[in-house]
N, C-alpha and C positions, 0 to 999 in steps of 0.2 A: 532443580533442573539447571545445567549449566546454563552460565550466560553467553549469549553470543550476540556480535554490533554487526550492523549491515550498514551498508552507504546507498542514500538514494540517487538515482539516475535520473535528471528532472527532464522529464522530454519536453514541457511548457516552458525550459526557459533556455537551455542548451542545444546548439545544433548535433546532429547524429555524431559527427567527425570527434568535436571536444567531448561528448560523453563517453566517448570509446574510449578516448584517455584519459578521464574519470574512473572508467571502468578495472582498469591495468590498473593504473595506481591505487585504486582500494585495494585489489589484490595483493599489492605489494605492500602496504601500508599493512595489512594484517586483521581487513575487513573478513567477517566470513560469509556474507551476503550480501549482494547488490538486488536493489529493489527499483525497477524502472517503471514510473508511471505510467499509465494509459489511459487519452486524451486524446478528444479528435481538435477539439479548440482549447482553447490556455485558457488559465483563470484571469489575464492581462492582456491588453495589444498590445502596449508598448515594449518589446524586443523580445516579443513572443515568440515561441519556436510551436511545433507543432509534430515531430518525429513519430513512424508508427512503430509503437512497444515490440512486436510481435516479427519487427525484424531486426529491432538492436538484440533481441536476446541471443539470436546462434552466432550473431555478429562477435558479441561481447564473451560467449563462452568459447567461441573460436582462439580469441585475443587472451584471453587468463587461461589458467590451469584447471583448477579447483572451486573455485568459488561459486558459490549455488546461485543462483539468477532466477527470477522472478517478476511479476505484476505487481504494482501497486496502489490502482486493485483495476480487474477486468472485471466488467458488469456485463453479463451473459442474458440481458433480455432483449436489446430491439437489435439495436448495430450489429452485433455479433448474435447465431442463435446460439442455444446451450451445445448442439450435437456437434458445431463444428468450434467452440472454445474445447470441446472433450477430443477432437481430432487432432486441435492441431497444437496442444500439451503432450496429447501421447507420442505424437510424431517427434517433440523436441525431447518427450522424457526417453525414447528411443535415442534418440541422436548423443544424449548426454546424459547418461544410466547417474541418478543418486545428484543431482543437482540442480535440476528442475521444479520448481513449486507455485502452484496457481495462485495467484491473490485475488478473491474476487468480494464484488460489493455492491450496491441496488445503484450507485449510480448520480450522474448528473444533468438536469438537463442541456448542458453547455457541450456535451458528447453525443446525443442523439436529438434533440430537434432541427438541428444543420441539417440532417440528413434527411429530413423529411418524417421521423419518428413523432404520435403523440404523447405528451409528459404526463400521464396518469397517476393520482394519488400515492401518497407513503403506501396508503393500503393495499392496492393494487401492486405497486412495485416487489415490497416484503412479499406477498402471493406469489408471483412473479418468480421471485426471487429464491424462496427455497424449492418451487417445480423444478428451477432450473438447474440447481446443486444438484437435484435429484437423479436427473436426466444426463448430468457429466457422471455423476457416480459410476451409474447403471451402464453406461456404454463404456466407462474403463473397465468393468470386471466383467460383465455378461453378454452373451452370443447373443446375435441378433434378436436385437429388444425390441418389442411393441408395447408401447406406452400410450395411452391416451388420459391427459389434464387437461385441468382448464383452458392453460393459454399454450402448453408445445404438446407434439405428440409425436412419435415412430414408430415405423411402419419396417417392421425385422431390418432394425439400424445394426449394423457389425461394425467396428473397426476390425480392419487385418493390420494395421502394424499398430503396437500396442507397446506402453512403456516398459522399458528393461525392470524396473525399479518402479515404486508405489511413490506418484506425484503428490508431495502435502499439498495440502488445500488451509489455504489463507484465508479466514470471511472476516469481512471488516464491519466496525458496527459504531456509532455513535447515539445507539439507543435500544431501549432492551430487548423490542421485537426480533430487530438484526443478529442484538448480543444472544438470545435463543436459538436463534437460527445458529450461532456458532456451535456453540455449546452442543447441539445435536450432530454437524456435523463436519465441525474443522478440526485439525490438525493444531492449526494457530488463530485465535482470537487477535485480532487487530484492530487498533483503536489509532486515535490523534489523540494530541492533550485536551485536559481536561480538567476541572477541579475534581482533588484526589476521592473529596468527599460523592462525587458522582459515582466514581471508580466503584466507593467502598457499596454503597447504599443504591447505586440502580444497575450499572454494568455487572458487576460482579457475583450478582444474586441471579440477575437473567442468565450468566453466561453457565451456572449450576442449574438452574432449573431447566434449561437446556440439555446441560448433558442427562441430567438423571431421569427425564425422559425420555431418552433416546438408552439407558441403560447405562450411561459410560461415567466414567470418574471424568471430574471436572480436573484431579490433578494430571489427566494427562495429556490436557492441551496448554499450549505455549502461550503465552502474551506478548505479545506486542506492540510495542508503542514508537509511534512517529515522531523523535522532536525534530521542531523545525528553528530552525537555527541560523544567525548572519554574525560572522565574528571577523574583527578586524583591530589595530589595537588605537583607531580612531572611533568613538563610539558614532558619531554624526553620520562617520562613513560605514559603518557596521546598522544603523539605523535606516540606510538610505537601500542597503539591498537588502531590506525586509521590506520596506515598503510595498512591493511588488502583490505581496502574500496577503495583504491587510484582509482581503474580501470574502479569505477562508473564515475570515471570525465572524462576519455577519449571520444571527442564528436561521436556521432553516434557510440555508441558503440553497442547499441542494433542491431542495423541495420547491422552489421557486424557479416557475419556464421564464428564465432571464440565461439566455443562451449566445449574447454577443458578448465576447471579451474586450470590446469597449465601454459595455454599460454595465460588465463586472469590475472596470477596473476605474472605472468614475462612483459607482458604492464603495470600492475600497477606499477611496480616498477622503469616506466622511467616518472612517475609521478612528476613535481616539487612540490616541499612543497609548493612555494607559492598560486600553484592552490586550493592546498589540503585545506589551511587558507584560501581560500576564500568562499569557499561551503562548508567543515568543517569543526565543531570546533573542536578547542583543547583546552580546558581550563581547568585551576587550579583552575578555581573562580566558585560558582553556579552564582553569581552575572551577570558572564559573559552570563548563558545560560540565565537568566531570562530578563538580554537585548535584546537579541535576539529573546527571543518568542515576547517581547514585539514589537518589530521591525513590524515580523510578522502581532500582531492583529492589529498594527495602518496600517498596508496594506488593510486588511478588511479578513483573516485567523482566523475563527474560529473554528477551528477542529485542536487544535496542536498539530503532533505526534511525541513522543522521543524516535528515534532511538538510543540508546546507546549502544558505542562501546567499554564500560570501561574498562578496566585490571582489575579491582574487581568492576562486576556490582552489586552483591548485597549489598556491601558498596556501591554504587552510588544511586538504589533506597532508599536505608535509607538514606544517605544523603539530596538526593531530594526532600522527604518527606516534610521536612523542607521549603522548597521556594515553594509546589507545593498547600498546604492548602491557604497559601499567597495569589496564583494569581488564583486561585478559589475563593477566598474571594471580588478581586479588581476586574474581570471579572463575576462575578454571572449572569449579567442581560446586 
């Protein structure tokens, strides 16, 4: 599979206005996907932002040309139901035939107990969670659908405007239940870092027993991976805006109702650094990120997305510019 790099659009940490021109200059930069987060609250308070996904996207494909836009990742169970994440994809795959694609994921409670939602087990959630892929499916292809599950159900649901083009479907997984649930029925397997030997020995077997239940070749879905990334050519200062991120490495963090971005961003803080180098980087060098993707594509990660954490990001996409023509040149085919 070709390789292709996407730039994340961090709505937790960027106001709407500067992501826009994040957004342009990936495009120009020679990104072929921008991936914006979706969050009701940040993983931090301290110069948290909080933008909603779901209007930077006609915003930012208004503003570029070409480049494909996306979730990173939308969880389709409390906040949002499944019939209206399926309405209002097909409206924007209308709007922008062949560049629109769903990312979706079971979720956090830091996005739905704000709003008054209960945080119900992994197990419930994955339940949950593939009803609800089910139920976007079924109203992108089929005439008024009546459905009755466990937890959503419709009642002769139709869309009338409906995408020009067939919206890929992004499922994100950091464990093999989820990575099944891809495997059955994403376009693209989407993960964060990881150790590779996880990759090899629990993701990557779930994400085939998945597909080959569902019928489908495991080679024809895409991989994806998140690096998250702070570079600067001071390492102290390149350390200092990752810090923010520490609280993603805490394990099962999702799965824990700790839903204020003050009491997630006082756990990050008991983060050791050595975790932090091991799932992200800090580097002074592009040298050092372009090992790293590379690391990646010899995994068999073709979809590589750069989360950057920089202290001066738009010095960082201009910088990157530079090594990212390179490995679009050495990965074409």
């Amino acid at each position: 599979m070709k390789v292709k790099f996407g730039y994340r659009a961090v709505t937790e940490q960027y106001p709407p206005d500067q992501l826009m021109g994040f957004a342009v200059r990936a495009e120009e930069s020679g990104f072929d996907f921008i991936c914006i987060s979706d969050h009701f609250h940040p993983w931090f308070h301290s110069r948290g932002q909080g933008s909603f996904a779901w209007v930077l996207i006609p915003a930012a494909a208004e503003r570029t040309r070409k480049i494909d836009i996306g979730t990173g990742v939308t969880t389709p169970l409390f906040r949002y139901s499944p019939g209206i994440v399926a309405q209002a994809f097909a409206t924007l795959g209308k709007m922008y035939p062949g560049r629109i694609y769903l990312g979706l994921g079971t979720g956090e409670a830091m996005n739905e107990i704000p709003l008054g939602h209960v945080w119900p087990d992994f197990g419930e959630r994955i339940e949950r969670f593939e009803e609800a892929v089910k139920v976007i499916k079924m109203l992108w292809k089929e005439d008024f659908v009546t459905f009755k599950g466990k937890y959503y159900s419709l009642r002769r649901a139709n869309l009338y405007t409906r995408p020009s083009k067939p919206i890929p479907l992004y499922i994100a997984a950091t464990g093999p239940r989820a990575a099944a649930v891809a495997g059955k029925y994403a376009d693209a397997f989407y993960t964060p870092p990881a150790d590779f030997d996880y990759y090899r020995g629990v993701l990557f077997p779930a994400l085939e027993r998945g597909a080959k239940e569902a019928g489908r070749s495991v080679d024809q879905i895409d991989k994806m991976v998140e690096i998250t990334l702070s570079y600067d050519k001071d390492y102290d200062t390149a350390l200092e805006g990752m810090r923010i991120w520490a609280a993603t490495l805490i394990p099962n963090m999702v799965s824990k109702p700790i839903y204020d971005p003050r009491e997630i961003e006082d756990l990050g803080r008991k983060v050791q650094l050595e975790k932090m180098n091991k799932y992200l980087l800090i580097c002074t060098d592009l040298e050092e990120i372009v090992a790293r993707i590379e690391d990646y594509i010899d995994l068999g990660f073709n979809l590589i997305q750069i989360h950057s954490s920089s202290p001066k990001e738009s010095e960082f996409i201009k910088e990157f510019t530079k090594v990212l023509q390179s490995l679009k040149e050495q990965h074409a085919t």
